[in-house]
N, C-alpha and C positions, 0 to 999 in steps of 0.2 A: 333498547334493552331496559328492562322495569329491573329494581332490585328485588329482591328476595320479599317473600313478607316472612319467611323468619327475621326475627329482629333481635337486639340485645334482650338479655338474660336478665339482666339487672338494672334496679332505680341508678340511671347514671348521676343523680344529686348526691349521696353518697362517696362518691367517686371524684369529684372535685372539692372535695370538702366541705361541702354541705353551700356548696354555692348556685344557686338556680341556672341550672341548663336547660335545654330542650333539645329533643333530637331531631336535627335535621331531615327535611324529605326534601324529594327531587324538586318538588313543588317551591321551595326555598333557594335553589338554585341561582337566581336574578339576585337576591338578596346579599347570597355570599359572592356572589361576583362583585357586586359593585365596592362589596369590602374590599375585595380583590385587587379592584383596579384604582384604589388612592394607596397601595403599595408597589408602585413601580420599581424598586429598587429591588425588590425580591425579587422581581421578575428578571433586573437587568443580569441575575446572575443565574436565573433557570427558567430560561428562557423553555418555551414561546411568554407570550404574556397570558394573561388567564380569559379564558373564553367560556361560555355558556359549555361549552361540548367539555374542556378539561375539568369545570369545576363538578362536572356530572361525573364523569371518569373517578376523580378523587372521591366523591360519593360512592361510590360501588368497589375501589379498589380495595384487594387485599389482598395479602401475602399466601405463599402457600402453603395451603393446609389449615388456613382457615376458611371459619362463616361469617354471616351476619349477626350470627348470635352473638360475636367475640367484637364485633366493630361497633365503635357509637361516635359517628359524628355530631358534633354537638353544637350549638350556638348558644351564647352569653351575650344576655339582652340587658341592658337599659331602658330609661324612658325616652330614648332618642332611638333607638332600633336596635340591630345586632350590632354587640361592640367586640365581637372574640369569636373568631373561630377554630375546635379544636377536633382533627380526628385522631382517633386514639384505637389503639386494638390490644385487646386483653390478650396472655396467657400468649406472648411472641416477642421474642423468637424460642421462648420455654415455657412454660407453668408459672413462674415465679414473676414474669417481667411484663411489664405493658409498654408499649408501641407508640411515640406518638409521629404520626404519619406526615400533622401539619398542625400550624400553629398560630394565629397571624390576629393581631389585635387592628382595631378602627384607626386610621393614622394620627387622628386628632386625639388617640388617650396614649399616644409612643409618647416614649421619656417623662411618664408620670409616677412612672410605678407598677400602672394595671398589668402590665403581662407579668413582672415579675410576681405578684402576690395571686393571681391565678394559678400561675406554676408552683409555689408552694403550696397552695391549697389543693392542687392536684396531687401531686405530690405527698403531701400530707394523706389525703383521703384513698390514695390507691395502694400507700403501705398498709392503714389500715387495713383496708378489703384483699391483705394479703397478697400485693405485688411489691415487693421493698426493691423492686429497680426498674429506672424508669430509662428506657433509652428512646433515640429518636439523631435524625443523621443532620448535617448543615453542609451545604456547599461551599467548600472550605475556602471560596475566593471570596466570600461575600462574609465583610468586615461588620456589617451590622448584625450577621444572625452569630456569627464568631460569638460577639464581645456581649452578645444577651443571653445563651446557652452556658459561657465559661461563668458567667457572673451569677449566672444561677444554680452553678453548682454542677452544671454536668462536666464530667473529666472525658477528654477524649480518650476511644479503644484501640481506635484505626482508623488508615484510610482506605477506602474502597473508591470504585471506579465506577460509577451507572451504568446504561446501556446506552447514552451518549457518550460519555469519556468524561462526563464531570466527575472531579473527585469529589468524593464526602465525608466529611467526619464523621466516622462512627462515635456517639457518647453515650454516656452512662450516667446516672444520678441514682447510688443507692441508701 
């Protein structure tokens, strides 16, 4: 299954706060895997681990009632490769709110800082562009996405339940 060639709507650099992204294609697939697989520990709590076939899946997913126009996976590059990967979906689960679907920085730039000031620059850049809340869910057994979503400002809504039985936190950062 190819994705759509509609695509986002908008310059997604805007959108992170004016920090250089690129949008991901399927073609980049190997790339965000291998980011993938020096986070084992995200895995160990949502499970399976990441494979060529889910990180395609995560490429193309979206919620209902949206397109491709609303989704922009993105990657954040250095001069060493992809250090961050973020999918995000505009204008869900309202008008007013952006999505972010997954989030996962290079293991070797964890506990420096970099995801935190990505997050604020995202953050930053999508209230400008007229989304002032920003939600996104965390497997609420998993200690490490816990304690880097609370720190950055998202307040949990709720828990909800997946179509495995993991629970998740619903948060918010408005």
């Amino acid at each position: 299954m190819k994705m759509s060639k509609e695509g986002p709507c908008l310059d997604p650099v805007p959108l992170t706060g004016g920090r250089p992204v690129r949008l991901l294609k399927e073609e980049d697939a190997e790339e965000v895997l291998a980011l993938c697989l020096e986070n084992p520990l995200y895995y160990r709590f949502y499970p399976p681990g990441p494979s060529l076939e889910s990180v395609l899946r995560d490429m193309r997913a979206l919620p209902p009632g949206k397109g491709y126009s609303d989704k922009y996976f993105l990657g954040y590059e250095d001069r060493e490769g992809l250090m961050a990967v973020l999918d995000l979906i505009l204008g869900y689960p309202d008008a007013r709110t952006a999505f972010v679907g997954f989030f996962m920085t290079r293991k070797g730039d964890q506990g420096k800082g970099l995801g935190t000031d990505l997050v604020a620059d995202l953050v930053r850049g999508l209230q400008e562009a007229g989304y002032p809340a920003v939600r996104l869910c965390w497997v609420k057994d998993n200690p490490q996405a816990s304690s880097f979503w609370l720190k950055n400002g998202f307040f949990p809504l709720k828990e909800i339940r997946d179509d495995r039985g993991r629970v998740l936190v619903l948060a918010e950062r408005a």
